[in-house]
matplotlib code that plots the C-alpha trace (Angstrom):
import matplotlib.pyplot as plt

x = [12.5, 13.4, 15.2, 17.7, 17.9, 19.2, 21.4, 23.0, 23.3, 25.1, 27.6, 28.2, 28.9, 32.3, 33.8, 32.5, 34.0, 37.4, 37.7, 36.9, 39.4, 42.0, 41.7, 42.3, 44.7, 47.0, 45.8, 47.0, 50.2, 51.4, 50.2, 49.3, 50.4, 47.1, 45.3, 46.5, 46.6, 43.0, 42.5, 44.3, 42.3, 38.9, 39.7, 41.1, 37.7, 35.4, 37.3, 36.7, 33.1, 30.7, 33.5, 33.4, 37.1, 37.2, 37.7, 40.7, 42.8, 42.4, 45.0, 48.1, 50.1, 48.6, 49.0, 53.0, 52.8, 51.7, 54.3, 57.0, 55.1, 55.0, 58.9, 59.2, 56.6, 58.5, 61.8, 59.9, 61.5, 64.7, 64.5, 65.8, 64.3, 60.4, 59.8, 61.8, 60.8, 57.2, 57.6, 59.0, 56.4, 53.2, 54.5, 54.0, 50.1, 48.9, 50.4, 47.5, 44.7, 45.0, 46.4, 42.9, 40.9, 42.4, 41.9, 37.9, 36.9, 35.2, 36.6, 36.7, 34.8, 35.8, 34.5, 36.0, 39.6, 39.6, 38.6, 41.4, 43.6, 42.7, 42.5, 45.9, 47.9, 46.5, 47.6, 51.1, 51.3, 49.8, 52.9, 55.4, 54.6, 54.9, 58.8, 59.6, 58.3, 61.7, 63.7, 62.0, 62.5, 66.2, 67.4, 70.8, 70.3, 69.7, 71.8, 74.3, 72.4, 72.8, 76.7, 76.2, 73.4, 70.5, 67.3, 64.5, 61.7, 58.8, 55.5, 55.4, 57.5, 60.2, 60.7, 62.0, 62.5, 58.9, 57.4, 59.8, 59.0, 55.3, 55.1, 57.1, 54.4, 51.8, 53.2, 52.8, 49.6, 48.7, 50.1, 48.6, 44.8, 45.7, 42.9, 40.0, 40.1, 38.1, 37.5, 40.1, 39.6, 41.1, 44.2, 45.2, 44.8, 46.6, 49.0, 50.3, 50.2, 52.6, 54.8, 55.2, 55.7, 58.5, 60.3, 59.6, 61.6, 65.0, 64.6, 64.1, 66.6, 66.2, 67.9, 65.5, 62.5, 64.7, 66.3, 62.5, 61.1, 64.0, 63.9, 60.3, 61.0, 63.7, 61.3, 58.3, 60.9, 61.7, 58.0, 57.3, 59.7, 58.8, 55.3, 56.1, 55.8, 59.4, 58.8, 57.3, 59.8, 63.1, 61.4, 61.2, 64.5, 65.6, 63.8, 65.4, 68.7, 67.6, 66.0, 68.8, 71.0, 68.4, 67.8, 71.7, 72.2, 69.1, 68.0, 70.7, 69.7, 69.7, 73.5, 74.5, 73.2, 75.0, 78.3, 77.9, 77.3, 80.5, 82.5, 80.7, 81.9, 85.4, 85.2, 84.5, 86.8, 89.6, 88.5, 86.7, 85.2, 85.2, 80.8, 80.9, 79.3, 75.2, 75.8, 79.1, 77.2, 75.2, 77.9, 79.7, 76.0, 75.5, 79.4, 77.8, 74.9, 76.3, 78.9, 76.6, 74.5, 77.0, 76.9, 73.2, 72.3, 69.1, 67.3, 68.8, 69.7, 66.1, 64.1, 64.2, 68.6, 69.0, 69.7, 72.2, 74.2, 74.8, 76.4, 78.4, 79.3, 80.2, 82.0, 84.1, 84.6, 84.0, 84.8, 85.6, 82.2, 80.5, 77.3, 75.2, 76.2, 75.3, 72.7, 70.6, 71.5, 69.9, 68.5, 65.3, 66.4, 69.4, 67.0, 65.1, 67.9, 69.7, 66.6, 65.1, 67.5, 68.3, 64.7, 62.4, 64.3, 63.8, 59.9, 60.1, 61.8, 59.1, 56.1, 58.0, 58.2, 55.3, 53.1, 55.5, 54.0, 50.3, 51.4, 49.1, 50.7, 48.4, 48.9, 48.2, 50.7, 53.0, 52.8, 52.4, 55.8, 57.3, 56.0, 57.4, 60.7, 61.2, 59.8, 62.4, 65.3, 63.9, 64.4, 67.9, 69.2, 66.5, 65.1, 61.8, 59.2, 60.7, 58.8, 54.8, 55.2, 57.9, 55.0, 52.0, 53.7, 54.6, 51.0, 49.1, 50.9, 51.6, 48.2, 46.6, 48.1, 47.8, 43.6, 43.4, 45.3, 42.9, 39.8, 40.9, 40.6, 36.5, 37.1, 38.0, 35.3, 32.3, 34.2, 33.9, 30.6, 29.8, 31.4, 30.3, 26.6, 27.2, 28.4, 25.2, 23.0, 24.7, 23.8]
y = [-46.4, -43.5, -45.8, -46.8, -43.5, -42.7, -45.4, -44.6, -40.8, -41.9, -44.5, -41.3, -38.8, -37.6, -38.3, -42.0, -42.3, -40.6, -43.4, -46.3, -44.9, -43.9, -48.0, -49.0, -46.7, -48.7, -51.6, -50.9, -49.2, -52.5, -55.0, -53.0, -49.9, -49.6, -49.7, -47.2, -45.0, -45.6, -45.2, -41.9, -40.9, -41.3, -40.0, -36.8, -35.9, -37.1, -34.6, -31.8, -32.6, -29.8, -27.6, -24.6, -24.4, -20.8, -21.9, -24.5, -20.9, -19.6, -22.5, -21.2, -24.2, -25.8, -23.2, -23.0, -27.3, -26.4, -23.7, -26.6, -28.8, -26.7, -25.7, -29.7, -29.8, -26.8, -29.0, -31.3, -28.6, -29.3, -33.2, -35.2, -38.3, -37.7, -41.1, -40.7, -36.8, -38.1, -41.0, -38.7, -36.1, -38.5, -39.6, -35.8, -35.8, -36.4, -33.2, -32.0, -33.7, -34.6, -31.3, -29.9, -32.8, -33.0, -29.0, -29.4, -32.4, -32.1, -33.3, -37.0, -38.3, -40.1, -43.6, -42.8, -42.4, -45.1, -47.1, -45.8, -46.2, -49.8, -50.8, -49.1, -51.0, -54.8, -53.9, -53.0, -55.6, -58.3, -56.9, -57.1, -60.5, -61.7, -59.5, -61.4, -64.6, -64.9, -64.5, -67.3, -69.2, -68.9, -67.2, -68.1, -66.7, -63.7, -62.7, -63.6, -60.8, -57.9, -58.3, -56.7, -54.0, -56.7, -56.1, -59.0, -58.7, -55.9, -55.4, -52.4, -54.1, -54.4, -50.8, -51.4, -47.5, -46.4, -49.3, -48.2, -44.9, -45.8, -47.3, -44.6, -42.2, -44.5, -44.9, -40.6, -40.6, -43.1, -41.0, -37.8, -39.3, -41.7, -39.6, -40.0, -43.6, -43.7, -47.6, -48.9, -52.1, -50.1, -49.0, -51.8, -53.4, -50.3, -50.6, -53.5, -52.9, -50.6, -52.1, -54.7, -52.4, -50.7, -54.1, -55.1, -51.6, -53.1, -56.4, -54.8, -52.3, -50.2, -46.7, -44.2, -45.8, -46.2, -42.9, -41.4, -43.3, -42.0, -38.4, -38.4, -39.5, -37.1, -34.3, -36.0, -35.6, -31.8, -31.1, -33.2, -31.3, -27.7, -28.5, -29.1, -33.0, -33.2, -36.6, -38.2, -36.6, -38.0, -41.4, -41.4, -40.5, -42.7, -45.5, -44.6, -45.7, -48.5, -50.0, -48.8, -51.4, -54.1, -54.2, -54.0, -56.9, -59.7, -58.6, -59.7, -58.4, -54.8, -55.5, -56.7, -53.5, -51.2, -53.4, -52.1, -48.8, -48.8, -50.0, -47.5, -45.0, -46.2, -46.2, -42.5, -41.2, -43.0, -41.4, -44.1, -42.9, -46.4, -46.4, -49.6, -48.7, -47.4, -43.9, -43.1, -43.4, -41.0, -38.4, -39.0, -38.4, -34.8, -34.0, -34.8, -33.2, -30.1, -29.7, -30.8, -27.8, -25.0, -26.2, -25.4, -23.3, -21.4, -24.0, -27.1, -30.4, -30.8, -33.5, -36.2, -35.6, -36.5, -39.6, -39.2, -36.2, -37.8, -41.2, -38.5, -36.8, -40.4, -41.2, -37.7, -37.6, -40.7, -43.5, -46.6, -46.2, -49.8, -49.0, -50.4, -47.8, -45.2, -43.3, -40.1, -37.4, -39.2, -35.8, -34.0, -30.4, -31.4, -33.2, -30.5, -27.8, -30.8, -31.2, -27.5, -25.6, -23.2, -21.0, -24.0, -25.3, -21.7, -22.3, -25.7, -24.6, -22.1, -24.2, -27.1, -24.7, -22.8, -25.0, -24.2, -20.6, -22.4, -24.3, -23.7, -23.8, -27.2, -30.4, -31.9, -28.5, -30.4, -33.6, -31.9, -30.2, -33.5, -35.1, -32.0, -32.1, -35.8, -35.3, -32.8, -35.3, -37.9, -35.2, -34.6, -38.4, -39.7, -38.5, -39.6, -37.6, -39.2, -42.6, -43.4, -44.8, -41.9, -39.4, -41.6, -41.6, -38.1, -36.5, -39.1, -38.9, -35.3, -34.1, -36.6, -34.3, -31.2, -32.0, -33.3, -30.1, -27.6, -29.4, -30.8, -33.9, -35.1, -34.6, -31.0, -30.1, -31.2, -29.6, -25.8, -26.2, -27.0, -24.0, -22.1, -23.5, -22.6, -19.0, -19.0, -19.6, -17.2, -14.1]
z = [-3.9, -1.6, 0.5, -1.8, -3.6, 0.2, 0.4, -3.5, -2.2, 1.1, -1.2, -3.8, -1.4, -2.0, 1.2, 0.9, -2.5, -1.4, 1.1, -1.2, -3.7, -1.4, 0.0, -3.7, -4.3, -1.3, -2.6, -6.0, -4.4, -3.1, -5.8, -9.2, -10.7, -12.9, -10.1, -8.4, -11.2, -11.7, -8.1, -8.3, -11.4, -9.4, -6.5, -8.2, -10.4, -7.4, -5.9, -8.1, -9.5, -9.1, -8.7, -11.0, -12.5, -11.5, -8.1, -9.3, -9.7, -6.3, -5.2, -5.2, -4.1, -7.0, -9.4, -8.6, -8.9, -12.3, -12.9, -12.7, -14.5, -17.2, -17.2, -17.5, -20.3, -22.3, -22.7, -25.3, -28.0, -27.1, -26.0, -28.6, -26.8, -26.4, -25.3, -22.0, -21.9, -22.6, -19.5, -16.9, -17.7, -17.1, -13.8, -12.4, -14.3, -10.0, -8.9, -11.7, -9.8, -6.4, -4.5, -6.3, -4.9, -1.4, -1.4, -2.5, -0.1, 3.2, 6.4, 7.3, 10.0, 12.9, 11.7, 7.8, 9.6, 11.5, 8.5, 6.3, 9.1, 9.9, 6.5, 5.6, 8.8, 7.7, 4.1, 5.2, 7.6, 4.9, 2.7, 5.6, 5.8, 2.6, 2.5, 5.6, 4.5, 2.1, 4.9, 7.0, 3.8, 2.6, 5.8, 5.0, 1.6, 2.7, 5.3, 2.2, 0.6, 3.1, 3.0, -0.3, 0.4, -1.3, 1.0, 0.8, -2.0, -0.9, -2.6, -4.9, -7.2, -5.0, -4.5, -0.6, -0.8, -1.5, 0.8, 3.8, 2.8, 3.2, 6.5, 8.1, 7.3, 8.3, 11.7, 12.1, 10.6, 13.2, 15.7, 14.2, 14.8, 17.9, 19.8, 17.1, 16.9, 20.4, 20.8, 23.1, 20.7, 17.9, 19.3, 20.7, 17.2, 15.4, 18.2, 17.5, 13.9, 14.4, 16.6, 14.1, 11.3, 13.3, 13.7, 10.1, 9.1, 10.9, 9.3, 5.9, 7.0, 3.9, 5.0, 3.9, 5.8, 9.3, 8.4, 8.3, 11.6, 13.4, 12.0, 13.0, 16.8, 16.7, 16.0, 18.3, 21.2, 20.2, 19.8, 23.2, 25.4, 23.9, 24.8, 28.1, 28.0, 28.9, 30.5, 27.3, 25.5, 27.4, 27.5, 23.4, 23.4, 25.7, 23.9, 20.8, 22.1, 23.8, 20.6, 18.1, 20.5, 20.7, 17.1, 16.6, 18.5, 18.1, 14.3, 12.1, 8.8, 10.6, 11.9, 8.3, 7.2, 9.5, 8.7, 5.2, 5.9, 8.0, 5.4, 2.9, 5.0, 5.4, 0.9, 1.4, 3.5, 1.8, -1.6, -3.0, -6.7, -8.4, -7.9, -6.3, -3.1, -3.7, -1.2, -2.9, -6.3, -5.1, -4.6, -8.2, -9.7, -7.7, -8.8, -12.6, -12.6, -10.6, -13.8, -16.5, -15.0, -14.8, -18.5, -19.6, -16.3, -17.9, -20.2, -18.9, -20.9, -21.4, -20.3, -22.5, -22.9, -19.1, -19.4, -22.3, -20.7, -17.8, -19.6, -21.6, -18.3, -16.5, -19.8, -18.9, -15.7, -14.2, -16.7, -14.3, -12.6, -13.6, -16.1, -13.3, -10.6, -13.4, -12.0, -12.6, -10.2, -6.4, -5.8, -7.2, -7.0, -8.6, -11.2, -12.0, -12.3, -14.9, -17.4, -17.1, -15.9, -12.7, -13.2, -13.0, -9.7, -8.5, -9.3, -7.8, -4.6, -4.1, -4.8, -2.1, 0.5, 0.1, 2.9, 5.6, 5.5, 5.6, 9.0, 11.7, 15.4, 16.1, 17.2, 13.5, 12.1, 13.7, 12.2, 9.0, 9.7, 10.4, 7.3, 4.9, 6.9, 6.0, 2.1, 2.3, 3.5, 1.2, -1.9, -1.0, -1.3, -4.0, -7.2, -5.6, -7.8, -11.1, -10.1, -10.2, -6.4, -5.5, -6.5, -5.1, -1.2, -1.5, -2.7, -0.4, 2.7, 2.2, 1.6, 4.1, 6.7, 4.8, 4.8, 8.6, 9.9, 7.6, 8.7, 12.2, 14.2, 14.4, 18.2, 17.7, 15.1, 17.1, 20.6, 18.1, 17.2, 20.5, 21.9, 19.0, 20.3, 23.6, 22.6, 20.7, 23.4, 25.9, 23.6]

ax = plt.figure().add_subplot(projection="3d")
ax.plot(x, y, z, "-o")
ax.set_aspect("equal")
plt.show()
């Protein structure tokens, strides 16, 4: 009897059942949005059971993540549709939970990381396979496809934006905790996970997952050369170019893609405002929501009228744009100033940058940094917090690296205590 009451206190321990829930929440990620809102859901109040909510107010990042919550909450009274205001309100209920559970949940070990990170790399991979697997099938298809900006099918729904999004962060976290997965077995194995997931991100060739690899290894080399590994640095960089040219030249779905771009960018500087190319649908939806907000500055449209003003302000400004090209401002400040107005994007400014004055000057601060610096990018070109998915990669990835650089690598825990031993022992 005392054995197994052992054995269910080991499965129940917190950081057992954070691990088991952050599996299914990539599980669900890829295959099933309940599940990984259920996953979500128990790995947020595992996080905070026997936690006296007292403590819950001594978290400031959360507290200001609740400040502009709130603001989008408050525009119910003047959202005249509380159905939309109502959907894009629920998506944000994980910035509620999960921040608090991250913040209250002890450090992984060494074996639970490389776990997650194992089990994370064969699920991406499993999904690569099944995107590329179209390709393979209907290659001709396809290639059809990417002369008009149509990427292959991807797990989460076909959301190629959040997937890319996803396995650019998994390839820093695997180079955040490279040195705790020990087993020379492992890293060959997460090795060549990665290298396949790299490749699969130029066949996919969806921009904001190559834009984020690349930003990363732009920021690696910086970080490298300061550091005073100049020679790992200039060889990252120099593999950079190397690659952009190899992939240009024997992965055809990646030089479709940059053929598009090119003429995208042509459109533009020609003056191009019919909507018919995705980037410069971008730009007509910040010149919207930039006037629609000079129009309602303090309280916003509200909420739940987003949607509405900005077909009014298309319908104004911007009539020949095709209904399909008619998007929501691609940017989330933008997004929030729109549906609660210029004081709640203040808030929401504040609570974004507020763990760049937490950074430590660490190794895993770093990759921390680079993570934040690429949410940050992301925010710019895509209303990625108005989205289930958009919210899951931000919180997870983001607070993945947030939790390893409070609590530190396994290697470097046991290395203090044993100093602190040591220390100990000499007094």
């Amino acid at each position: 009897m005392d054995k197994f009451r052992s054995f269910g206190k080991i499965i129940f321990e917190k950081s057992n059942v954070a691990v088991f829930c952050i599996l299914a929440m990539t599980a669900g990620f890829l295959t099933s949005p309940a599940v990984c809102s259920i996953g979500v859901i128990v790995f947020g109040f595992n996080g905070i059971r026997d936690i006296n909510p007292k403590q819950w107010f001594k978290k400031t990042w959360w507290l200001l993540g609740a400040l502009w919550i709130a603001c989008y909450a408050v525009t119910w009274f003047w959202s005249a549709d509380k159905g939309y205001w109502s959907t894009r309100l629920q998506v944000k209920l994980p910035f509620l939970i999960m921040p608090l559970a991250f913040s209250f949940l002890s450090g992984f070990s060494a074996r639970q990381l490389r776990l997650i990170t194992v089990a994370m790399g064969l699920m991406l991979v499993c999904g690569a396979g099944y995107s590329v697997g179209f390709l393979l099938r209907d290659f001709e298809y396809y290639m059809i496809e990417y002369k008009y900006s149509h990427l292959l099918p991807t797990p989460v729904r076909g959301d190629h934006i959040r997937f890319s999004l996803s396995i650019a962060f998994y390839l820093i976290w695997c180079a955040t905790i490279w040195n705790s997965l020990q087993f020379r077995w492992i890293k060959v194995l997460i090795a060549v996970f990665d290298a396949a997931l790299f490749v699969y991100l130029h066949i996919l060739s969806a921009k904001s997952g190559l834009l984020a690899v690349y930003l990363f290894l732009t920021l690696w080399c910086f970080y490298l050369i300061f550091t005073k590994k100049r020679i790992y640095g200039f060889l990252i960089s120099a593999g950079l170019i190397i690659g952009i040219g190899i992939c240009a030249k024997f992965i055809p779905t990646f030089s479709e893609r940059m053929a598009y771009i090119k003429v995208t960018w042509i459109a533009m500087k020609s003056g191009d405002r019919s909507g018919t190319y995705g980037d410069l649908s971008r730009l007509i939806s910040y010149d919207i929501a930039v006037k629609l907000i000079g129009e309602n500055p303090v309280r916003g449209t509200g909420v739940g009228n987003m949607q509405t003003a900005m077909t009014h302000g298309y319908e104004t400004w911007f009539p020949l744009v095709p209904d399909d090209n008619r998007l929501l401002p691609h940017n989330q400040f933008l997004i929030v100033a729109l549906g609660c107005g210029l004081p709640a994007a203040a808030a929401f400014l504040v609570w974004f940058f507020y763990p760049l004055f937490k950074l430590r000057r660490t190794r895993e601060g770093f990759f921390l940094f680079a993570t934040w610096m690429i949410m940050l990018v992301q925010l710019c070109i895509e209303p990625m917090l108005e989205v289930q998915f958009g919210v899951y990669v931000f919180l997870f990835f983001l607070l993945m690296q947030w939790h390893l650089m409070t609590h530190g690598t396994p290697e470097e825990s046991e290395t203090q205590s044993a100093t602190r031993l040591l220390f100990s022992r000499n007094k």
